[in-house]
Backbone bond lengths (Angstrom), bond angles and torsions (degrees), N, CA, C in turn:
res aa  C-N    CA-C-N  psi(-1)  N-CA   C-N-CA  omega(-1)  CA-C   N-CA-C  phi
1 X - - - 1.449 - - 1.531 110.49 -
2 X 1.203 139.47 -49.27 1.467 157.60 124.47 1.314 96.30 8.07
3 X 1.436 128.72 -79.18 1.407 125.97 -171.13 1.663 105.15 -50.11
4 X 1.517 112.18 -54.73 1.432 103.63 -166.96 1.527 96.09 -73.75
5 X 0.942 143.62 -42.93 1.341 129.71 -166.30 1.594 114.02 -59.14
6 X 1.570 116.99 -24.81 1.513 124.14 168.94 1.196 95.25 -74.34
7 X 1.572 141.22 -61.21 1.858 131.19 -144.46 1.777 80.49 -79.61
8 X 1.294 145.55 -44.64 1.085 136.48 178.61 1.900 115.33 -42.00
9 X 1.042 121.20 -58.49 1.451 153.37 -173.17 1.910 93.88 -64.35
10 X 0.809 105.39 -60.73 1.873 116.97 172.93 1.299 95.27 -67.40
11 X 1.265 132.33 -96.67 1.638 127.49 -163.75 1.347 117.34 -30.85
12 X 1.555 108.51 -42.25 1.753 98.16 176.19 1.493 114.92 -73.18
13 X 1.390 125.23 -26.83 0.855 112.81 172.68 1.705 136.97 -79.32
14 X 1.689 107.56 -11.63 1.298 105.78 178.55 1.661 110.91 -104.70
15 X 1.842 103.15 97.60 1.024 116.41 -168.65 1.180 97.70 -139.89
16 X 1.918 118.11 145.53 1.589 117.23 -163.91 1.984 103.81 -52.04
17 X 1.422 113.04 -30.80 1.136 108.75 -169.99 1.847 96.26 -112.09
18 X 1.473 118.85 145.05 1.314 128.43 -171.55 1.688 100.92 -59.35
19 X 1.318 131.83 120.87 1.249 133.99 154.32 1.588 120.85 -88.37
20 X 1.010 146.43 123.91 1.566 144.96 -142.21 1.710 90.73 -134.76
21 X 1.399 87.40 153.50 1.781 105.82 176.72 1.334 109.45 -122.43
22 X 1.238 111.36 130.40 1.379 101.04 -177.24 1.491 126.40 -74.37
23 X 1.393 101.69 178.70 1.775 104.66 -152.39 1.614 95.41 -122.92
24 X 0.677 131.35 -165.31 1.989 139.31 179.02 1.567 87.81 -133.90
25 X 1.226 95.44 127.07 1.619 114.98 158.61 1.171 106.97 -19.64
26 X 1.378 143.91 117.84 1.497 137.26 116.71 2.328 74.39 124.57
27 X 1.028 115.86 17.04 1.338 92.57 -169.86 1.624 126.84 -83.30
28 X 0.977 103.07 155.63 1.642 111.39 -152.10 2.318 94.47 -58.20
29 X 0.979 115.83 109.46 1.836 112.08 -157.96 1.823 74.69 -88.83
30 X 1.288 149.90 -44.71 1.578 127.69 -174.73 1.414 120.29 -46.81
31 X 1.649 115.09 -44.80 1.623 116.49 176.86 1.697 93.53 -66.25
32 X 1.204 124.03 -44.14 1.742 97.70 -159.10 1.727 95.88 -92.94
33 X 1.134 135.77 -9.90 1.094 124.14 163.11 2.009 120.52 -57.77
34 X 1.390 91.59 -45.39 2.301 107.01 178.86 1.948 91.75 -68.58
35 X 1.360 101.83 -5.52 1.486 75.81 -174.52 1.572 116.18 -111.47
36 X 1.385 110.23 -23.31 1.299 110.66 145.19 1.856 129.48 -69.84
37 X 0.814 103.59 -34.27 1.784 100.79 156.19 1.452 112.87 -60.53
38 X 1.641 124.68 -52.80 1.002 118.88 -173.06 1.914 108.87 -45.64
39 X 1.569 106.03 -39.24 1.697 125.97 -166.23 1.477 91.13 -62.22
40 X 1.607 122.23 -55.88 1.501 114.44 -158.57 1.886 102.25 -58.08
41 X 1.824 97.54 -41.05 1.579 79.20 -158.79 1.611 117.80 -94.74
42 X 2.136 108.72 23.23 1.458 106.20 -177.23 1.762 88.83 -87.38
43 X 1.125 124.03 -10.72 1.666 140.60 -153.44 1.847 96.98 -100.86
44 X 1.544 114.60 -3.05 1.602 106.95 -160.28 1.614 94.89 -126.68
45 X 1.506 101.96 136.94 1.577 114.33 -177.78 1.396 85.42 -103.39
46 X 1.575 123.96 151.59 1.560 136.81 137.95 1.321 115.15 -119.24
47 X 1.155 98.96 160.47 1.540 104.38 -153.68 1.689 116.46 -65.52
48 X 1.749 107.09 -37.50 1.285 114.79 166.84 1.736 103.47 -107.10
49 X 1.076 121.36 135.26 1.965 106.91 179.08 1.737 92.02 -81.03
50 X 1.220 98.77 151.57 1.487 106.45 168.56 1.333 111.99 -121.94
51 X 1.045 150.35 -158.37 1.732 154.78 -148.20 1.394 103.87 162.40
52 X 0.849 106.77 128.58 1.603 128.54 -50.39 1.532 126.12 -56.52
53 X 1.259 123.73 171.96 1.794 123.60 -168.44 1.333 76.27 -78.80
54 X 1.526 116.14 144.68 1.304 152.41 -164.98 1.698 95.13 -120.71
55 X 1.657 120.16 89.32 1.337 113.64 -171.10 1.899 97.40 -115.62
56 X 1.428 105.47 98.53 1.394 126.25 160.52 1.326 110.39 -49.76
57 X 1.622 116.17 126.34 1.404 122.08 -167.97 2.067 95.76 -104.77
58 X 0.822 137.60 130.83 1.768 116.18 174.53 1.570 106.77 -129.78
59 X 1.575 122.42 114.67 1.169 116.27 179.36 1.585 116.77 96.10
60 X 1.153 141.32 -171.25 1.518 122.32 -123.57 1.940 68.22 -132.92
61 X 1.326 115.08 151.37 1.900 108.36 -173.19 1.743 87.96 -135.97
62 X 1.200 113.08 156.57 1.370 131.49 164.89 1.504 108.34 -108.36
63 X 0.770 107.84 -19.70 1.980 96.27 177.46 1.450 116.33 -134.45
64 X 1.431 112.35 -3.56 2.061 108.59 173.12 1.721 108.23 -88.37
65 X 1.310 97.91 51.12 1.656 77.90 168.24 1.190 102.87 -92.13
66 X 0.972 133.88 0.09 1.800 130.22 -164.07 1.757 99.12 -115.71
67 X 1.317 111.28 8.11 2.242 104.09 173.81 1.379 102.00 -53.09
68 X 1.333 103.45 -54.30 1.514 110.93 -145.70 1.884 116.37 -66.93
69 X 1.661 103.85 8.87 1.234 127.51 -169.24 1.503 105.93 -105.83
70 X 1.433 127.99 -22.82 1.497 135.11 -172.40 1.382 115.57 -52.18
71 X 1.235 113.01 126.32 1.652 112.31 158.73 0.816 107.97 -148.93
72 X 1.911 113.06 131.28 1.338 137.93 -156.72 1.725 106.86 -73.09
73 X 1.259 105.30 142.61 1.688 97.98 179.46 1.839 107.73 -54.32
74 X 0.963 135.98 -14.51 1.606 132.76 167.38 1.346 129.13 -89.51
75 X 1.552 98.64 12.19 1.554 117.14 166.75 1.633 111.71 93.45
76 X 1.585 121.84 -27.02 1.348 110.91 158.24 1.421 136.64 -39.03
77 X 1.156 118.86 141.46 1.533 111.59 172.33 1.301 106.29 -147.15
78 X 1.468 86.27 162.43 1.503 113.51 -177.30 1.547 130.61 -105.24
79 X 1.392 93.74 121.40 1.385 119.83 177.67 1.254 125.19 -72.14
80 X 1.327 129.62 103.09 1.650 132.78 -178.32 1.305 92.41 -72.53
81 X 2.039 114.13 146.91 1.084 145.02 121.98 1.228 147.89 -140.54
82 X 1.416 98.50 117.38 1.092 139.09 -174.11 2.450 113.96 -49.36
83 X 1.593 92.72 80.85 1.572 103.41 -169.62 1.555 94.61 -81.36
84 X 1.593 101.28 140.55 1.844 125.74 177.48 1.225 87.75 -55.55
85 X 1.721 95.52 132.81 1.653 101.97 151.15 1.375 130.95 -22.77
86 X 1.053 105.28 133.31 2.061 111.33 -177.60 1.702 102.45 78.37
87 X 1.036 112.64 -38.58 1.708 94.24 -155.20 1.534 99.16 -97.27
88 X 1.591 82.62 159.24 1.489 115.17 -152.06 1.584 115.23 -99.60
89 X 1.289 134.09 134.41 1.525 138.47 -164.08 1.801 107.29 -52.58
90 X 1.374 124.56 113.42 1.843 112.47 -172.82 1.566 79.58 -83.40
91 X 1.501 70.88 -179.87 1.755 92.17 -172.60 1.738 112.86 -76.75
92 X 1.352 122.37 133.03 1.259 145.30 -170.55 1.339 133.56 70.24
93 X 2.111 113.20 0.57 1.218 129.98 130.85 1.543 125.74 -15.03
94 X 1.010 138.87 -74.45 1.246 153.35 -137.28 1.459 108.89 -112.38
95 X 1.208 152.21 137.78 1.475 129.47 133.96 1.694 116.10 -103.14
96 X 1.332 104.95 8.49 1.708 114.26 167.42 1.541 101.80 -153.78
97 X 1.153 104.30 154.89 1.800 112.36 -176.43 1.390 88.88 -132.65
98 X 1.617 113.91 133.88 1.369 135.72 177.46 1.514 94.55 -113.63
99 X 1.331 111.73 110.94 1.490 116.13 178.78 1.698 111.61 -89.32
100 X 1.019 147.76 130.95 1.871 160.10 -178.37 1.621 98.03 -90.84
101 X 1.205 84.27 -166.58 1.540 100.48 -175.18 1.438 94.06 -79.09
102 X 1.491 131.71 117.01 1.336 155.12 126.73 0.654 105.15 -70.00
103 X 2.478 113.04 169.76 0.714 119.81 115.96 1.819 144.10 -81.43
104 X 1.344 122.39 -179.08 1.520 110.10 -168.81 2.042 107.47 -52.76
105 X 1.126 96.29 -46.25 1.648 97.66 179.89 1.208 116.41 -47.76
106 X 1.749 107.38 -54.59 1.166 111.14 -163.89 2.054 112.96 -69.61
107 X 1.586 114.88 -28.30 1.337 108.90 154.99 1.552 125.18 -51.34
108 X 1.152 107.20 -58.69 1.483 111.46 166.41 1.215 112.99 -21.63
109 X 1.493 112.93 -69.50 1.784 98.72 -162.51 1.388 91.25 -90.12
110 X 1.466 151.57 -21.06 1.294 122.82 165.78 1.786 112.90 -47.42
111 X 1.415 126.42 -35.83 1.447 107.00 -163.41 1.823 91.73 -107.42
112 X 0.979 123.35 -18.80 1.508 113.05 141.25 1.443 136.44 -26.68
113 X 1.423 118.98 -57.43 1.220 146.46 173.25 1.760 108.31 -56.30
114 X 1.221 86.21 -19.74 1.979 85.88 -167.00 1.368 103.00 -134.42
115 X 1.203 136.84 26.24 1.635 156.79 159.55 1.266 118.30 -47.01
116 X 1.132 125.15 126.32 1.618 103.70 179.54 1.674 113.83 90.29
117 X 1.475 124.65 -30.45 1.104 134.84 -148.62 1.870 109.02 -102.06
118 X 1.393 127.03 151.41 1.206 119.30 158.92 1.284 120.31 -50.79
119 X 1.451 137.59 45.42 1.482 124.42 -163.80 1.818 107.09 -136.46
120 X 0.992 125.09 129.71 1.481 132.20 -159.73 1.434 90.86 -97.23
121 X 1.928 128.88 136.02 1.202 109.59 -171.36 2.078 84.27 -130.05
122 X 0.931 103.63 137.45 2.038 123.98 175.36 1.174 82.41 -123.42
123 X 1.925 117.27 131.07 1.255 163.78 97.83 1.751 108.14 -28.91
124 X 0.958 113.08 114.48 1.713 124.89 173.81 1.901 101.86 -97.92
125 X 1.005 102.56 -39.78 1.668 107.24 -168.02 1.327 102.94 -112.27
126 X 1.232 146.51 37.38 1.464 142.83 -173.80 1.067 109.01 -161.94
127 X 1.198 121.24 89.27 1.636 130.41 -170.21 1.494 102.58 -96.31
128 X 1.163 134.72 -29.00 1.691 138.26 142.31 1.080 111.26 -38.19
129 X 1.478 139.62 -45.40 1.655 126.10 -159.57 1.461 123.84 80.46
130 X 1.354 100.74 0.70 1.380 126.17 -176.29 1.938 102.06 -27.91
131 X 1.499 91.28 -62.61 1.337 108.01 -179.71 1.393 133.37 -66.48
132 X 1.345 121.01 6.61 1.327 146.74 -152.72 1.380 136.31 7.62
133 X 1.517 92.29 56.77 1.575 118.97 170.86 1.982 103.03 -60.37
134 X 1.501 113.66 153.50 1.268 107.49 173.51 1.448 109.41 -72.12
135 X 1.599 125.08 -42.32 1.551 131.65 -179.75 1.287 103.82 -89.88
136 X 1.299 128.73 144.20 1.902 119.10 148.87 1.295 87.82 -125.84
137 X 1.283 108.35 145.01 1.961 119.05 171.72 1.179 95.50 -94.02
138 X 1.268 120.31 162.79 1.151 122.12 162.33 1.523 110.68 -141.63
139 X 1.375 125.76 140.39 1.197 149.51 -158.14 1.565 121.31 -101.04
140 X 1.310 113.59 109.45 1.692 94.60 173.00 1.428 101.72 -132.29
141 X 1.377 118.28 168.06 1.654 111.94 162.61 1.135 149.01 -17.00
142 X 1.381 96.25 -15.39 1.750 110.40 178.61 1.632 111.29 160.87
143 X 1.633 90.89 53.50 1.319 102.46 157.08 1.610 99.82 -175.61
144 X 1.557 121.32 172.59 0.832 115.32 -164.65 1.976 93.55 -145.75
145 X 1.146 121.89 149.99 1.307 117.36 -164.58 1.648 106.25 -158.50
146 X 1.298 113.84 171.70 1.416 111.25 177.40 1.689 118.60 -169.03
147 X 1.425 107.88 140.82 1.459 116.25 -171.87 1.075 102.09 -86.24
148 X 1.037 135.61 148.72 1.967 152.05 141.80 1.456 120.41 -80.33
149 X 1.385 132.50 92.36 1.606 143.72 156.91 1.900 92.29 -51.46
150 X 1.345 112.72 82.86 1.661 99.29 129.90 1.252 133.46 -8.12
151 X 1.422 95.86 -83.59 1.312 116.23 -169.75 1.157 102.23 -32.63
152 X 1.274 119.43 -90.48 1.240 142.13 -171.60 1.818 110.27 -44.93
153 X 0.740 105.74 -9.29 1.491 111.01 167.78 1.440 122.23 -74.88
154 X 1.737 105.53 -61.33 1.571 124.25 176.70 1.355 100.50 -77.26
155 X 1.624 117.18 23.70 1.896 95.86 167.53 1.790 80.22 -119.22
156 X 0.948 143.75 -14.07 1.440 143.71 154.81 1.312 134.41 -22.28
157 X 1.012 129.93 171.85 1.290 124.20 -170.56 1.732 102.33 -141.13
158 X 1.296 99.66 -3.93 1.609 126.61 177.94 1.722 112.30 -84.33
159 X 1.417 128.78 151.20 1.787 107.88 -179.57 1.503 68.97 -141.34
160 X 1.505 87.47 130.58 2.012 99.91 160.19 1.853 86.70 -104.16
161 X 1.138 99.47 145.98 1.389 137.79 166.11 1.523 96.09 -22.75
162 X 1.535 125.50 105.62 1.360 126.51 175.47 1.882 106.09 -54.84
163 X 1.119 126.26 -52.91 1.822 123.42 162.85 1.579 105.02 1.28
164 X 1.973 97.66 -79.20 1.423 117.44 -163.62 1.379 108.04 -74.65
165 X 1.105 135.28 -2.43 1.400 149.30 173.18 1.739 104.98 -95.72
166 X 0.906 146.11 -50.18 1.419 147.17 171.58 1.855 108.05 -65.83
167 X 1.525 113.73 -41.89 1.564 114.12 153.79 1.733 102.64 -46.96
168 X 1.210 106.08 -54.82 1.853 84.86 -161.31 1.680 109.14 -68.36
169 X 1.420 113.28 -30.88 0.978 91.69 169.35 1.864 141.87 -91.37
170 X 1.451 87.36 35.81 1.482 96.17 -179.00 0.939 133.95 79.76
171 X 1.693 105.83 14.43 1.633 118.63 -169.50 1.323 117.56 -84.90
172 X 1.358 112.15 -6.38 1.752 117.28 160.01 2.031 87.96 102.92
173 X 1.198 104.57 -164.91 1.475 122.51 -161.66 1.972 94.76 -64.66
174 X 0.980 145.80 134.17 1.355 154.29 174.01 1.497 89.08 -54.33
């Protein structure tokens, strides 16, 4: 039930326009933030699995205090790290990049830097995509929601679940 309640939780959310779930007044946005990350990456193949997911934090976050707590329903887990101000994920560091409050440039060359690469990149502060993270969440008063960059997906080296990929693009129930 767990599984469907995540591909449920993911599918509604990867829609050309952000669909949001609502939140309870005053509700704690770090647990439901690790838990939609947790959804993107039970939904994400890499090409080699590693142990644990290596989830690069970049820039100052309002709602990932709770990543570094994830464990995948198949018993993997994820390892927070925590990258120095400014600097950017090198290559085979990372197998997800948790982007903070940037600016637009400075996303840029963070998901620049990791192009091409097995590495899944979430925008926390860029609900545009401006920065061309594959996820941007997006945040409202009492709900929490998130866009899907395509693009930036099929230049990846990462495959989210073609299902949740035919949801975003509006293709109705898989």
């Amino acid at each position: 039930m767990l599984k469907f309640a995540s591909l449920w939780l993911l599918s509604a959310a990867l829609v050309p326009a952000p669909v949001g779930f609502d939140l309870p007044l005053g509700a704690a946005t770090e647990g439901t933030t690790a838990h939609v990350v947790e959804s993107i990456l039970e939904y994400t193949r890499w090409p080699r699995p590693t142990e644990p997911i290596r989830l690069c934090v970049a820039g100052l976050t309002g709602h990932g205090g709770a990543l570094g707590g994830i464990v995948l329903d198949n018993g993997r887990r994820v390892h927070r790290i925590d990258l120095a101000d400014g600097s950017l994920p090198g290559a085979g560091q990372c197998d997800v990049v948790y982007l903070g409050r940037l600016a637009v440039g400075q996303l840029q060359r963070a998901t620049a830097a990791v192009r091409g690469q097995a590495v899944v990149t979430i925008a926390e502060a860029d609900p545009g995509c401006h920065g061309e993270a594959m996820f941007c969440l997006v945040f409202g008063i009492r709900s929490l929601s998130f866009r899907l960059n395509i693009d930036a997906v099929s230049r990846s080296q990462v495959r989210i679940d073609p299902r949740v990929l035919r949801l975003a693009q509006g293709g109705g129930e898989p």
